[in-house]
C-alpha positions as CSV (number, residue, x, y, z in Angstrom):
1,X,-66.8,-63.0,74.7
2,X,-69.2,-60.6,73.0
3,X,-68.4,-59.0,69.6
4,X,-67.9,-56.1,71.3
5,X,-65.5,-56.8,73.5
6,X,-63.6,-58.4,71.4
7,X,-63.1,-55.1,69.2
8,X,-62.0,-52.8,71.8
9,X,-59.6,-55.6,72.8
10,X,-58.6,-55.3,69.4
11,X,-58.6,-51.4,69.6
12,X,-56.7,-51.4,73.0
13,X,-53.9,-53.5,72.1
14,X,-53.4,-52.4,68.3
15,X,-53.2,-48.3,69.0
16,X,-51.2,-49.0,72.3
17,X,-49.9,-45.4,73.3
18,X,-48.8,-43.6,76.7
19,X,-51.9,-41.7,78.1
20,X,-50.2,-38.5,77.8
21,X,-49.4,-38.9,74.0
22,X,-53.3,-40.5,73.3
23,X,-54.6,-37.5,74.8
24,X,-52.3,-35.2,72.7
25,X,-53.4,-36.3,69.9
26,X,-57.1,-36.7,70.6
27,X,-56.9,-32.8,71.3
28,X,-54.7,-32.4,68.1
29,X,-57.4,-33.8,66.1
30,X,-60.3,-31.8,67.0
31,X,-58.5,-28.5,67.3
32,X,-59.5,-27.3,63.9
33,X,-62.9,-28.8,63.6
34,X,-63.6,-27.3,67.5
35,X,-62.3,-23.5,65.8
36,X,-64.1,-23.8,62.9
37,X,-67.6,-24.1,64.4
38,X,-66.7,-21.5,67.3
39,X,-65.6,-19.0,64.5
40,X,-69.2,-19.7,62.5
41,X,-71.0,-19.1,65.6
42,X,-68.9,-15.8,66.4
43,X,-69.3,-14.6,62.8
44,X,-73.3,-15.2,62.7
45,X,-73.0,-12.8,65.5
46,X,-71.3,-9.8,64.3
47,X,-74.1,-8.1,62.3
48,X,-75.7,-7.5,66.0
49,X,-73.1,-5.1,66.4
50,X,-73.9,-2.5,63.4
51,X,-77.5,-2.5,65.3
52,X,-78.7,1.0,65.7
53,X,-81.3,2.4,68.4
54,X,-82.5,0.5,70.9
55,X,-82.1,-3.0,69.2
56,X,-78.5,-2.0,69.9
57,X,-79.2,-1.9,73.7
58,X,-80.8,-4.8,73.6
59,X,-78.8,-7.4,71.4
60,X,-75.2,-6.1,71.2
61,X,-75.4,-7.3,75.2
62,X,-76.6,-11.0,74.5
63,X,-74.2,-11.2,71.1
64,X,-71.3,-10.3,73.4
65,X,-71.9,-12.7,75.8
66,X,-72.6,-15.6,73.1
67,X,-69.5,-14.9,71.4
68,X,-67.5,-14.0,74.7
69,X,-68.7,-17.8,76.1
70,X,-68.0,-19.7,72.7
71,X,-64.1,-18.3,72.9
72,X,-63.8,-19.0,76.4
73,X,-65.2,-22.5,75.8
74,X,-62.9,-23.1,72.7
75,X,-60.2,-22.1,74.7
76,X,-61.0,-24.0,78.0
77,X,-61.3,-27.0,75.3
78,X,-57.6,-26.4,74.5
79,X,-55.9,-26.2,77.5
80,X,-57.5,-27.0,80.8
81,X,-59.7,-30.2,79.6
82,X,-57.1,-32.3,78.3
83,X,-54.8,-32.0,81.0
84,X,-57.4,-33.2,83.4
């Protein structure tokens, strides 16, 4: 048996849970890490939208989008991920 092995073994027969509960709590623990970094993305983004002229036209479209896609992602990561 490699070293390896031998750890997950270890690993697999030490933190024995259900697979429902081990992927509760795998989503528990990276639910605030996973909205913190979403929220400093979304905040680097909201000076874009005291733009003025045509920068307005031209950024406020792509800071929407950013920030639109990072919430959807952080919520996709919440609910449909773990219960596939």
């Amino acid at each position: 048996m490699t070293r390896q092995w031998k750890l997950k073994t270890l690993i697999a027969t030490s933190l024995r849970k259900e697979l429902k509960q081990a992927i509760l709590d795998g989503a528990s623990q990276i639910a605030v890490p996973a909205f913190v970094s979403t929220l400093c993305i979304c905040i680097v983004f909201v000076p874009m939208f005291f733009l003025t002229g045509v920068a307005k036209f031209l950024f406020v479209p792509l800071a929407e989008a950013v920030v639109f896609c990072h919430d959807a992602s952080y919520l996709l990561s919440r609910t449909l991920v773990p219960r596939l």
